[in-house]
N, C-alpha and C positions, 0 to 999 in steps of 0.2 A: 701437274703433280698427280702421284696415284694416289686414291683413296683409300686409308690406311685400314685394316680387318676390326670390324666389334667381334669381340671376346665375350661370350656369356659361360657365367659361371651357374650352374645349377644344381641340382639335390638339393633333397631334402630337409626339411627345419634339422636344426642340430646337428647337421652333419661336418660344419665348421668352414661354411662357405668366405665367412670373412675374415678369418685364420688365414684360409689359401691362400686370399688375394689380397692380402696386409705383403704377406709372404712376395708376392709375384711379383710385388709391386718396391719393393724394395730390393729384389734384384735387378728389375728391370723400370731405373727410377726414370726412365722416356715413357713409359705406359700412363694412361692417364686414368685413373680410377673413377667411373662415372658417380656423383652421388644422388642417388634417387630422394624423391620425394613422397611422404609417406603420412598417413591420416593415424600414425601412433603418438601419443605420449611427447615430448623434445626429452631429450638425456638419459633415451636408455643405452643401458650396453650394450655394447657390436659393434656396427657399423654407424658410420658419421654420417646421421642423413639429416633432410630437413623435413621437418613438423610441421602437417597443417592439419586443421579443419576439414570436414567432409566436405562446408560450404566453399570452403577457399580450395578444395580440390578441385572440386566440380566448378568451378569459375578458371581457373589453369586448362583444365581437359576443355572445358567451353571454346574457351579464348585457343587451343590447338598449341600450347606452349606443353606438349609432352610427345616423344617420339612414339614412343609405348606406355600404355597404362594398362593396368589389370586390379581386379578385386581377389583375395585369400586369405581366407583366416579373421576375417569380418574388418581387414583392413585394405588400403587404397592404393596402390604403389605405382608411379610414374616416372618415365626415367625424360626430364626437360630437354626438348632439345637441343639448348644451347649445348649440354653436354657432351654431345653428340656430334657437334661441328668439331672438334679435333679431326674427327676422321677425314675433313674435307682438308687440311692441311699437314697429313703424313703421320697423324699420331697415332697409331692403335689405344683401345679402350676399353676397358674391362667393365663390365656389369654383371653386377649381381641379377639375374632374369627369375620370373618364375619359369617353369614348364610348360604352362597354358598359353605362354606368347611365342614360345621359339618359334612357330611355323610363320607367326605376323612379323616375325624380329628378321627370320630369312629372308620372307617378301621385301622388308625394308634396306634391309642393312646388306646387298649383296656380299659374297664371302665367308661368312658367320663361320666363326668357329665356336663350339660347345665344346666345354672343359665339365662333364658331369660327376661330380664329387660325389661319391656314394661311401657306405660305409656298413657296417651287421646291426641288424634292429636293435642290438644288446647294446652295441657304441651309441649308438643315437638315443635310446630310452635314457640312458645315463646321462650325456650330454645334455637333452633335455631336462633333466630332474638336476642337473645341476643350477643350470642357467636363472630356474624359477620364475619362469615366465609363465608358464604352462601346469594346470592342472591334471591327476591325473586323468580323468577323462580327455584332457584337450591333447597330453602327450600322446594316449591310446592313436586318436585321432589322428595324430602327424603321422605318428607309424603306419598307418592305414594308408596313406597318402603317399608315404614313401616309394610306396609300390608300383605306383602309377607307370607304364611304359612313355619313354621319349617319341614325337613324332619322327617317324620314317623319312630317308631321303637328307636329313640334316649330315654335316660334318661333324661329328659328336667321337669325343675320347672318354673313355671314363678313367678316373683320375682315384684310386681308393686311397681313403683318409682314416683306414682302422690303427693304422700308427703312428711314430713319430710325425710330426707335423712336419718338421725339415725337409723327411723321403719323399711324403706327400707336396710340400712346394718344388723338390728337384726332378720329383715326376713330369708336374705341370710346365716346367719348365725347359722339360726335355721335349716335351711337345709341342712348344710356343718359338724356344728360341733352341734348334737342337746342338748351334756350333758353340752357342755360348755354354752349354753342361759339357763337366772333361770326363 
């Protein structure tokens, strides 16, 4: 059996990464949406992840039970590998990536498609000041960041999400699965 593609989804804080792929993934209810593992809070809004401890991260990352792990934003984020064995059995996989791993996620994950979800500083300041997560010095910050360029050499789309959320999932859709958009 062939080894089905991981899907990273990336941009920006606020830019409505798990909007998209709520969206992607309810069209394309075969995809398997990875859930990561994260040193925040348990039951914030967004995304459905799981909650740990810095010490129980760091005993996860010890023990090698994370495919990718990275530090941002004074938080932990790992994507388990178990997660990640679909791929060995024909499923494609969607994760939410930061930026800072794409070029270790290529190394890993041969095929990688980048689905990067960007959007105008003015949509993401507001996004962010919605959301209230974020202070304004910490929103300033994410803007800052937003700007970062993608590493070179990846298979990267960029996907813009200054509109309708709809256009924006039949975008990403038009790139993922192109005979399934009419």
């Amino acid at each position: 059996m062939t080894r089905a593609r991981l899907i990273a989804v990336v941009g920006p804080s606020g830019v409505g990464k798990d909007s998209v792929m709520a969206g992607i993934c309810a069209a394309l209810p075969g995809m398997h949406l990875v859930r990561r593992v994260i040193t925040r809070a348990p039951g914030l809004a967004g995304e459905a992840y799981d909650a740990v401890t810095p010490q129980q991260f760091d005993a996860m990352r010890d023990a090698g039970d994370f495919s990718l792990h990275w530090r941002a934003h004074g938080l932990r984020y790992g994507i388990p590998t178990q997660e990640t064995r679909a791929l060995d059995h024909g499923t494609a996989c969607l994760v939410n990536l930061s930026r800072s791993v794409l070029s270790e996620a290529n190394a890993a994950f041969p095929g990688l498609k980048v689905l990067n979800i960007t959007a105008t500083p003015e949509t993401l300041a507001s996004r962010l000041a919605a959301r209230g997560r974020e202070n304004d010095a910490e929103i300033a910050e994410r803007l800052i960041h937003a700007e970062r360029p993608l590493p070179e050499g990846l298979d990267i789309t960029p996907v813009p999400n200054d509109g309708p959320l709809s256009e924006t999932v039949e975008h990403a859709l038009s790139v993922l699965a192109p005979a399934r958009v009419s």
